[in-house]
N, C-alpha and C positions, 0 to 999 in steps of 0.2 A: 481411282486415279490420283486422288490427294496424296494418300499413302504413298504411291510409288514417287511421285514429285518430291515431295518432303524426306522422304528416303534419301534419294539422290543428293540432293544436298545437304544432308548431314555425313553421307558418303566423302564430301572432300576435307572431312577432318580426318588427321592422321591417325594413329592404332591409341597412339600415350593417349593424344587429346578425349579422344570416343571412348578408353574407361575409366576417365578424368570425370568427364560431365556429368553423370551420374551422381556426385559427391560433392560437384563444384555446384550444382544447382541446387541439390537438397541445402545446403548451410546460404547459402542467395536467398532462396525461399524465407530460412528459419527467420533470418537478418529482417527481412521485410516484413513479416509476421512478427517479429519483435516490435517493429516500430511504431508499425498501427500499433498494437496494444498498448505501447506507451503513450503513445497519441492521447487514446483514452483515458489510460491512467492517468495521468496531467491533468487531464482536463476534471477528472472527478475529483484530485487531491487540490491542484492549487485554485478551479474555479467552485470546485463546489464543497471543498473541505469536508468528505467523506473518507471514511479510514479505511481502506481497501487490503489492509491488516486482514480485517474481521469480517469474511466474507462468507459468506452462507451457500449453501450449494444452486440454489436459486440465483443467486447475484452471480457465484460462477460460471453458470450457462449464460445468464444475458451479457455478462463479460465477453467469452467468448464467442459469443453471436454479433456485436458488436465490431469484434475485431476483425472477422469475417465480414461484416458489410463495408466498414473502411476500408477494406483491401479489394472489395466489390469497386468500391467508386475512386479509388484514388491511384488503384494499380495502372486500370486501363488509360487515365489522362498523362500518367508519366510513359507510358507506351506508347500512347500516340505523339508525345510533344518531345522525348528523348531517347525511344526505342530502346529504353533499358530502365530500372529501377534502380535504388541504390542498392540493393543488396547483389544486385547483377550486377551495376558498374563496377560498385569495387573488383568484386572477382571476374571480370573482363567478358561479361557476356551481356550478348545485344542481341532482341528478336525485331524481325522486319517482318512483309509479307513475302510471298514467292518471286514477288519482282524485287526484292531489296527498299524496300520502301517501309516507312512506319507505320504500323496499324492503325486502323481509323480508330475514334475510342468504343464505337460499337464492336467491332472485330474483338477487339483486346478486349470488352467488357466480356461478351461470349465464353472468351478464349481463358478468362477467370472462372468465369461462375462456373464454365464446366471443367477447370482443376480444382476447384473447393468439392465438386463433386466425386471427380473419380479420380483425383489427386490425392484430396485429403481426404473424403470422406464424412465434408462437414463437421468435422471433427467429433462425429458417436464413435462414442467409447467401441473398442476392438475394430470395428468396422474401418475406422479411422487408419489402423495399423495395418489391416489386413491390406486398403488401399495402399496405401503408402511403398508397402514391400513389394506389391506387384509393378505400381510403378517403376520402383527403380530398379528391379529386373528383365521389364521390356523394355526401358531404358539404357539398360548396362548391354541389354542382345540386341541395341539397335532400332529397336522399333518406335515407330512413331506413335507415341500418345496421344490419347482422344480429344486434348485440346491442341494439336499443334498440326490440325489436318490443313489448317491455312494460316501457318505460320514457321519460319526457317531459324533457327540457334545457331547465332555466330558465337564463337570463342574469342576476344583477338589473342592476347598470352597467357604461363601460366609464370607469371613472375613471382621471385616470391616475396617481393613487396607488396603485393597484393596481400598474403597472408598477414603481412602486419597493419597493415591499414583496417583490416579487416577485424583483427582481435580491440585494436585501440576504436574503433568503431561501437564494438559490440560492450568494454568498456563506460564508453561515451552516452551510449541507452541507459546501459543499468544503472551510471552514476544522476542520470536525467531521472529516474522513474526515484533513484533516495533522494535527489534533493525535493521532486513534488512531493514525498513520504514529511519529509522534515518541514515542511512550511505550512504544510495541512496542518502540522504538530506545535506550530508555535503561535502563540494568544493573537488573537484581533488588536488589545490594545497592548502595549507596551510605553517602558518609559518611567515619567512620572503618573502614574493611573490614581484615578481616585474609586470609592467603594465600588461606587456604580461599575464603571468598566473593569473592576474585578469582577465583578458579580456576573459579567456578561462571558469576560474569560473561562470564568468558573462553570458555569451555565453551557457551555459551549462544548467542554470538554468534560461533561456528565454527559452530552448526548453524543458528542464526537467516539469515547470510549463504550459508552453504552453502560454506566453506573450511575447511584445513586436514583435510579429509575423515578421512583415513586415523587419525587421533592427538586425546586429549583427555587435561585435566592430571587428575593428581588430589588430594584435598586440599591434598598436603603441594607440590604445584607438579610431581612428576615425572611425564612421558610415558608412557602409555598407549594401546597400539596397537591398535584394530578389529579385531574378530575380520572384520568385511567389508571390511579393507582392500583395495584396489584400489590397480594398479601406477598412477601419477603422474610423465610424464617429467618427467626435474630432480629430481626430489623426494628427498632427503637425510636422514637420522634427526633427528628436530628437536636443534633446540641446546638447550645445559639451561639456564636459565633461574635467577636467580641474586637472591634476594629478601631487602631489609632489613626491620628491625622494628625496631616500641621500644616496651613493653611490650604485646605481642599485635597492633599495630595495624602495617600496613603501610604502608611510607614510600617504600618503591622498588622498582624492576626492574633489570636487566642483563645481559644474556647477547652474546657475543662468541666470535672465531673466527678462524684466524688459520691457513692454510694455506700451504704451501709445500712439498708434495710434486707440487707438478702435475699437479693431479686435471682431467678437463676439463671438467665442466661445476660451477660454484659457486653457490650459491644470494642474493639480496637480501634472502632471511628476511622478504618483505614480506607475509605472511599474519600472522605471529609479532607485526610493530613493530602491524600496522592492529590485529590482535585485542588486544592490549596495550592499548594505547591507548583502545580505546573501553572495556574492562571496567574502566582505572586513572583516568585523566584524566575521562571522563564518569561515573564514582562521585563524585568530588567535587563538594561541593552548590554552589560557586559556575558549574556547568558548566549553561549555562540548556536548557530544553526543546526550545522551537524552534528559535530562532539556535545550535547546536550547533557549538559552539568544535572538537573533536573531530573532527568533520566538513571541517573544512577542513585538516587534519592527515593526515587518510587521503586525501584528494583529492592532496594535494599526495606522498604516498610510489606511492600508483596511477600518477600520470603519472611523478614520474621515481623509480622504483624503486630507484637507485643514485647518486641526492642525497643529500651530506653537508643537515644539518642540525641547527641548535639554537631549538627554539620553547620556549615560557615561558605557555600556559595552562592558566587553573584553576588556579593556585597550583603546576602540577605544572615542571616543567624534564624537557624533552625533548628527548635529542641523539641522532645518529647519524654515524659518521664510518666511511666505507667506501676503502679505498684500492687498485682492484685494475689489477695490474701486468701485463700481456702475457695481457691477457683481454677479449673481444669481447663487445657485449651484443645477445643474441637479443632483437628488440623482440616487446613486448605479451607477453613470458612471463618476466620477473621472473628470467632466469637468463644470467649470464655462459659464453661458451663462448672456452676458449683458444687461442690462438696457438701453433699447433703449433711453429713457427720461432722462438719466444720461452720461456724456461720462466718459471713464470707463480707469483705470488704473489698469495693475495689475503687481507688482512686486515679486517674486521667488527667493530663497536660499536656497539650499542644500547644506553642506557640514561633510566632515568625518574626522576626524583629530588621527591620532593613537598618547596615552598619552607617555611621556615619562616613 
């Protein structure tokens, strides 16, 4: 009996409209399903400063399970309090119940949990798809889906300022989920910092990135070793680290190295120069949010790990001068390995100097 009722009034949509909605609801859907997710995202970048970059197939599913119950609990109250969503609203579609009334939020919760079901498919892989095409082919012939047995699909138009509302919308998400990307990404302290609030910056974004595992600084700048350390080939006792001031405020960095005992494997110290750098140069307040000056500093020590260089942003002077002698570099692992047939020097300098 449901079927035939909900039938019929989706019958008083015209020919254009009825294989309109099929297309117009699946991008409603995605729309709202983007927003939850970024809901989440937000909240794990700028309250809980988690890098959602680096995400592990485990963090993936609880991701998306996640997005799925927000959309469990916050679909149905916009249903019952404005019979449409925003991804509906924009694209001018409104669900009521058979008498034209708005869903209680039990109805509408129902009327979710079973299209995450036989809508999406809870989103298991294939399963997921297979739902999804059947959908919108008993959709496209008319027929009422298994959530909408006590529920009716108004259209009002199909304007096509809706379409642009609609892209600038979707815009509007994805520019929301880069700025909570970039603020997860920029120091706690900023400014004039002194050691300590480096050390914290510093500290922060070894765990933020997930480097330098083994060791974190502490207040006063010296090393600190992980009771969970774990063996790390290459991996060497960090270098000490070597800091100016002038009254309480810190002004620079420097640490250096200089062997010639013929060790064989030596290190590029390139976890040391990258976490420096974003916890000293991106504290300084001329160092902008998005376009991250910083960022192209780390990019350029990632690819060539044993480039001499001297850069100049954010007020800050940043050099590196590496010169290693009858020593071979292991690519994509940041570490020189010797020339047995050569005996081998290799000398190291990093430092950061903020300009007047």
């Amino acid at each position: 009996m449901n079927r035939e009722i909900n039938s019929v009034q989706k019958s008083n949509l015209n020919e254009e409209q009825s294989s309109n909605i099929p297309v117009r609801r699946y991008f409603a859907r995605w729309l709202d399903g983007l927003i939850y997710s970024t809901i989440w995202s937000l909240f794990l970048t700028v309250v809980m400063k988690i890098n959602v970059l680096d995400s592990s197939k485990g963090r993936t599913i609880f991701d998306i399970v996640v997005g799925m119950v927000l959309m469990l609990l916050i679909e149905p109250a916009l249903l019952s309090a404005f019979g449409t969503t925003i991804g509906k609203w924009i694209l001018g579609i409104r669900i009521t119940d058979r008498n034209g009334r708005r869903l209680s939020y039990a109805k509408g919760f129902s009327r979710v949990a079973v299209m995450l079901w036989k809508g999406k498919g809870l989103r298991i892989p294939i399963y997921d798809a297979v739902r999804l095409w059947k959908s919108f082919h008993d959709c496209k012939d008319g027929k009422t889906l298994e959530w909408e047995y006590d529920s009716v699909i108004h259209l009002k138009d199909q304007r096509k300022w809706r379409i642009g509302i609609y892209i600038g919308v979707c815009i509007a998400v994805f520019g929301a989920t880069v700025f909570g990307i970039a603020i997860a990404k920029m120091p706690e302290n900023r400014g004039d910092i002194t050691v300590a609030q480096f050390c914290e910056n510093y500290n922060k974004f070894a765990e933020y990135y997930k480097l330098q595992e083994n060791y974190r600084l502490d207040q006063t700048g010296k090393w600190i070793k992980l009771d969970s350390s774990s063996y790390v080939i290459g991996e060497e006792d960090p270098i000490e680290m070597n800091f100016t001031e002038e009254n309480g405020i810190m002004t620079g960095l420097n640490f250096s190295i200089h062997v010639q005992d013929g060790r064989t494997i030596v290190s590029s110290y390139q976890e040391e120069r990258i976490l420096s750098i974003l916890a000293f140069v991106q504290a300084q307040p001329s160092c902008s949010l998005i376009f991250n000056e910083a960022d192209g500093m780390v990019w350029k020590i990632q690819k060539s790990p044993f480039e001499n260089f001297e850069w100049e942003e954010c007020g800050v002077k940043v050099t590196c001068t590496i010169k290693p002698l009858g020593y071979l570099e292991i690519e994509n692992m940041g570490i020189l390995y010797r020339d047995e047939e050569v005996e081998g020097e290799y000398s190291f300098e990093f430092s950061m100097e903020k300009e007047e």
